[in-house]
C-alpha positions in Angstrom: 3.3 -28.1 1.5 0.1 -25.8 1.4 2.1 -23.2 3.6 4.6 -23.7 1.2 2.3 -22.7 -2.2 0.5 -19.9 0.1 3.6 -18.5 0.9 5.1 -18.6 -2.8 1.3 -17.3 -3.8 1.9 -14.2 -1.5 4.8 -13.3 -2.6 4.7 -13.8 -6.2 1.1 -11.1 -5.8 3.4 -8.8 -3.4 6.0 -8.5 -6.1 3.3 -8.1 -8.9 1.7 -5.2 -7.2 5.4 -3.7 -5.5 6.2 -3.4 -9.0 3.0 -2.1 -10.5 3.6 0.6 -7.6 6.8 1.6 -8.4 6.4 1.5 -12.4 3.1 3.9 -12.1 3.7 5.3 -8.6 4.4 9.3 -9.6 0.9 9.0 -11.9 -1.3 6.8 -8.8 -0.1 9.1 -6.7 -1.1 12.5 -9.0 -4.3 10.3 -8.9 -5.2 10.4 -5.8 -4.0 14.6 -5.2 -6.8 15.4 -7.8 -9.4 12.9 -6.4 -8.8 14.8 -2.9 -8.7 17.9 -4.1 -12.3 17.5 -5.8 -14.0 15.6 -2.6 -13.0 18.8 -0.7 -12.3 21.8 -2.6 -13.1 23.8 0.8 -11.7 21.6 3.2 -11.9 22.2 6.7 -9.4 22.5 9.6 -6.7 19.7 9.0 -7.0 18.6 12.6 -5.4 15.5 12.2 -2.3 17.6 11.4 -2.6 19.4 14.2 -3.5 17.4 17.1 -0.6 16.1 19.2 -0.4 12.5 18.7 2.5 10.6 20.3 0.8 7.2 20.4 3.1 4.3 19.5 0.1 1.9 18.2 -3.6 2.3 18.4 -3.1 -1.2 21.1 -3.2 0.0 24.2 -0.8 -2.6 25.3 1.7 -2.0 22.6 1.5 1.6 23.5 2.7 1.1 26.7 5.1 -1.4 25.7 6.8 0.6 23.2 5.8 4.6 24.7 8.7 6.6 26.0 11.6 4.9 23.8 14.1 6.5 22.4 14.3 4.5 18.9 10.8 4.5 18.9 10.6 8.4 19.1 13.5 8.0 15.9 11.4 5.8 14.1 8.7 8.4 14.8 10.9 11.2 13.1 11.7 9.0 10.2 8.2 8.1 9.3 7.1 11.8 9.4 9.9 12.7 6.8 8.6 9.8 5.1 5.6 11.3 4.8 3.7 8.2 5.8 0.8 7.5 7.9 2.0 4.2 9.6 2.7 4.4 13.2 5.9 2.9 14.5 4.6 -0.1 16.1 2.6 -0.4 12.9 6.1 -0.3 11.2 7.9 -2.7 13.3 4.9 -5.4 12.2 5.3 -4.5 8.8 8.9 -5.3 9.1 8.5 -8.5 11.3 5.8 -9.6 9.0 8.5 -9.0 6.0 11.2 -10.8 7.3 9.1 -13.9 8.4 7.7 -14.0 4.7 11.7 -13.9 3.7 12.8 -16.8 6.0 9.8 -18.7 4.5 10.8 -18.4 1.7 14.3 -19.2 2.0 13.3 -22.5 3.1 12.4 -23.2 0.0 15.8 -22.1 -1.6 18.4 -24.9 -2.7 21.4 -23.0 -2.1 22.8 -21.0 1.0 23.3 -17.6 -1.6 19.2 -17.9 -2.1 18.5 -18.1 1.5 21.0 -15.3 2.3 19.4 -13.2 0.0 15.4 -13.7 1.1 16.4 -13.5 4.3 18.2 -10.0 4.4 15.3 -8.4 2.0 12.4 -9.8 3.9 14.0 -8.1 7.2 15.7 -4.5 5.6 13.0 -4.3 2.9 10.9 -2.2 4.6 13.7 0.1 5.6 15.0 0.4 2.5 11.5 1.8 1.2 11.5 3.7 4.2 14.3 5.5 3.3 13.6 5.6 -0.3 10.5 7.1 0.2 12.2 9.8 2.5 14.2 10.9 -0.3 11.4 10.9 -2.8 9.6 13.2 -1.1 13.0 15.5 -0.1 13.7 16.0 -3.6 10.1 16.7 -4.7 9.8 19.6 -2.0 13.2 20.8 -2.7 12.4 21.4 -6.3 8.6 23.2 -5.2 10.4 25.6 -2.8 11.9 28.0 -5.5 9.0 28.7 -7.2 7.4 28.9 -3.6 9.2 31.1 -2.4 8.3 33.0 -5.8 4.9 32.9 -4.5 5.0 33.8 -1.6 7.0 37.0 -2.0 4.7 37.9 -4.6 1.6 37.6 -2.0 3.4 39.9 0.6 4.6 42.4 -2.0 0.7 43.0 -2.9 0.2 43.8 0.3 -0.4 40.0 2.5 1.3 39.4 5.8 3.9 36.2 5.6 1.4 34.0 7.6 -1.7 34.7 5.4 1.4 34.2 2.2 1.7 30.9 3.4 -2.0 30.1 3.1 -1.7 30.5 -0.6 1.6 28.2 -1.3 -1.1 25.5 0.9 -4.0 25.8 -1.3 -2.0 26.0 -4.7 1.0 24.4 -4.2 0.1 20.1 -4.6 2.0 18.0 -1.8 4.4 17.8 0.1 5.1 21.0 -0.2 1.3 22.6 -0.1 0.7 20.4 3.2 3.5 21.6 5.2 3.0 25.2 4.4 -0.7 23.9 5.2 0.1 23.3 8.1 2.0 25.8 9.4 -0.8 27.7 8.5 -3.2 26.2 10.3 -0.7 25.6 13.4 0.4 29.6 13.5 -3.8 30.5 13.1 -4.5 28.5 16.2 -2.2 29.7 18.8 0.9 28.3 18.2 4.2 30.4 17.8 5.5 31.2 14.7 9.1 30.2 15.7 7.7 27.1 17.1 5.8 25.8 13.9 9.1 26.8 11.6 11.2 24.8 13.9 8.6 22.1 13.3 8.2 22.4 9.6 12.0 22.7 9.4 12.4 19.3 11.2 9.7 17.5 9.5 10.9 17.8 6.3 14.9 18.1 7.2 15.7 20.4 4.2 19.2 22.0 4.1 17.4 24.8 1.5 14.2 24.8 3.9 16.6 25.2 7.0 17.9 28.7 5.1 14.5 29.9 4.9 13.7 28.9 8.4 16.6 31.1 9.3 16.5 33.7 7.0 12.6 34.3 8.3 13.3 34.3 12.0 16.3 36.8 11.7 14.0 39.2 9.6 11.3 38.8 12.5 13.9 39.6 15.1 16.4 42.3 13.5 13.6 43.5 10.8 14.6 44.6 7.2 13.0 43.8 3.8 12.0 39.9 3.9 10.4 40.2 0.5 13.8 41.3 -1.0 16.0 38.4 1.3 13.3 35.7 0.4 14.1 36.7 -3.5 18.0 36.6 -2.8 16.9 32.8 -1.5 14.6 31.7 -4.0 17.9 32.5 -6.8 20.3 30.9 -4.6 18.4 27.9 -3.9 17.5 27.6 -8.0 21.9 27.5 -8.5 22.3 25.4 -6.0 19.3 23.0 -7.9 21.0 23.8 -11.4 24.1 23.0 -9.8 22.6 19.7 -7.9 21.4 18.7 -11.7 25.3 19.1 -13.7 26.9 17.3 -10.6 24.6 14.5 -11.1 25.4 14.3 -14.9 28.5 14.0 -14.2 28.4 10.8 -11.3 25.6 9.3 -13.4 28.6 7.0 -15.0 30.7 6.1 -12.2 26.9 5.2 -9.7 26.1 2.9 -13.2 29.8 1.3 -12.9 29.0 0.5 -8.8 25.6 -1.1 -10.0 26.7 -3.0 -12.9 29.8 -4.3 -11.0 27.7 -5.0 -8.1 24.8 -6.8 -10.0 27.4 -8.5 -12.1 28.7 -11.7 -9.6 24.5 -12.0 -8.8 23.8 -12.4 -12.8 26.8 -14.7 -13.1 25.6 -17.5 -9.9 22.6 -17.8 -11.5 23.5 -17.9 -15.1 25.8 -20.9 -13.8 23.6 -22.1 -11.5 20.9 -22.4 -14.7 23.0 -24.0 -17.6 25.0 -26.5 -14.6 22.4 -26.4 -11.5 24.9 -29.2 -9.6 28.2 -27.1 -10.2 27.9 -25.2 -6.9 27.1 -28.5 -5.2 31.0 -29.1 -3.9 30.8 -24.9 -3.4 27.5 -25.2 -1.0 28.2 -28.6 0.6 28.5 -28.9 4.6 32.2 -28.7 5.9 33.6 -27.5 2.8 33.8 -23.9 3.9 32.1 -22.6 0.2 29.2 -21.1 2.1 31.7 -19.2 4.3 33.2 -18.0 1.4 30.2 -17.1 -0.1 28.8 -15.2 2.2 32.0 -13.5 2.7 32.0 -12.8 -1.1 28.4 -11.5 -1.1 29.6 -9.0 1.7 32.7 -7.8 -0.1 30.1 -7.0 -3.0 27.8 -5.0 -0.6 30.5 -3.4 1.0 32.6 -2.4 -2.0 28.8 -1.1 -3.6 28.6 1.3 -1.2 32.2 2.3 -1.0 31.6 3.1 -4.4 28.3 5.1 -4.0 30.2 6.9 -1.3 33.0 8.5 -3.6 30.2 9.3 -6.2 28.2 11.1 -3.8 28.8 14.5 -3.8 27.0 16.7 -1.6 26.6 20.9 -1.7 
């Protein structure tokens, strides 16, 4: 019983605080840019962005266990694009620790839908925010990189090389932008190639636009020409493609609202029922009548036919 109230305790505070997150995340997270920015106007050498780190976990026996894996080396990947801190064995507790917290809870559920449902958030939770996250922080550097590249063809028209340019978009520019040109920077200053820190940058962030500027740079490096004047062709082409990115949206918004709605809609309805009439699911749920087969069947028609759904509304360019 007392793992039982501890367990409802924790999660009821996890939720409070998820939420809080998410409703105030873009201001907590301004928050802290401008509280860095004034501990260390004159920051030094970002070495912990530069040293090469492939540890798995800070446990030395979890990073042997999980050191030279391929999904572990994907996980790795992911969690850069993130732009998150956590190491993967640090992510794979986080997980564990999620879906353990699900399954207790689902114990305490009263119908085979409940459980279903605690269970499969607890475990692909943390992947979901994972990827969330991912394309939080795609879309914020995809809308900095215009004005950028602005920027930066602006430093090497007044006379700047492109790898001192870059040092401005890294002390002006806030994150993530600022911190990858940071530290390229920083990467390029200490020995490394500039090819090699490009390539780097380019699959850190996994940017179609920030792919054409990789290119567009390393051609001008080996066939020369005017970057200054290619880097402006960019900047405009990448603002269309934006602009474009916006109308396309507009126009999916109501089709990606019919997918939710329709999708939310048979969840709303269970426990509508299941409040005014809490027994009328009981001959549904009961063992041997094959309702909780048909449940869960239902429940993955609704998943799969959400992201069918999502899948003709998404239109990529």
């Amino acid at each position: 019983m007392i793992f039982l109230l501890a367990s409802v305790f924790l999660a009821t505070l996890a939720l409070v605080v998820g939420i809080y997150v998410l409703v105030n995340g873009e201001s907590l997270e301004a928050a802290d840019t401008a509280r860095a920015r004034l501990r260390a106007p004159e920051s030094p050498l970002k070495t912990w962005a530069l040293l090469k780190d492939e540890r798995s976990s800070d446990v030395p026996f979890l990073n042997r266990l999980l050191s030279g894996r391929n999904w572990v080396e994907t996980l790795r990947v992911q969690l850069e694009r993130a732009g998150t801190d956590l190491r993967p064995a640090t992510f794979v507790m986080v997980v564990a620790t999620c879906g353990v917290a699900g399954m207790a809870l689902s114990l305490m559920a009263t119908s085979g839908l409940t459980t279903l449902t605690f269970t499969v958030l607890g475990w692909l939770g943390p992947i979901f925010w994972l990827r969330w996250r991912h394309a939080r922080r795609l879309r914020e550097f995809e809308e900095q990189l215009p004005d950028a590249i602005d920027m930066l063809v602006s430093a090497m028209r007044a006379g700047y090389s492109f790898q001192a340019a870059t040092q401005f978009l890294g002390e002006e520019i806030i994150a993530p932008l600022g911190l990858e040109f940071s530290r390229f920077y920083d990467e390029q200053r200490l020995g490394i190639d500039v090819r090699t820190a490009l390539i780097g940058m380019q699959t850190r962030v996994d940017s179609l636009d920030l792919k054409m500027f990789v290119t567009a740079v390393l051609i001008q490096r080996e066939t020369g020409g005017n970057l200054g004047e290619v880097l402006q062709s960019l900047a405009d082409l990448v603002r269309q493609r934006l602009s474009m990115k916006s109308q396309i949206q507009t126009l999916i918004a109501e089709p990606k609202l019919s997918a939710r709605f329709l999708a939310v809609l048979p969840i709303i309805v269970f426990l509508a029922i299941s409040i005014m009439n809490p027994h009328f699911f009981d001959p549904m749920t009961a063992a041997g009548s094959g309702g909780r087969v048909a449940l869960i069947g239902a429940a993955i028609s609704v998943v799969v036919g959400y992201m069918i759904m999502m899948k003709i509304a998404d239109v990529d360019i």
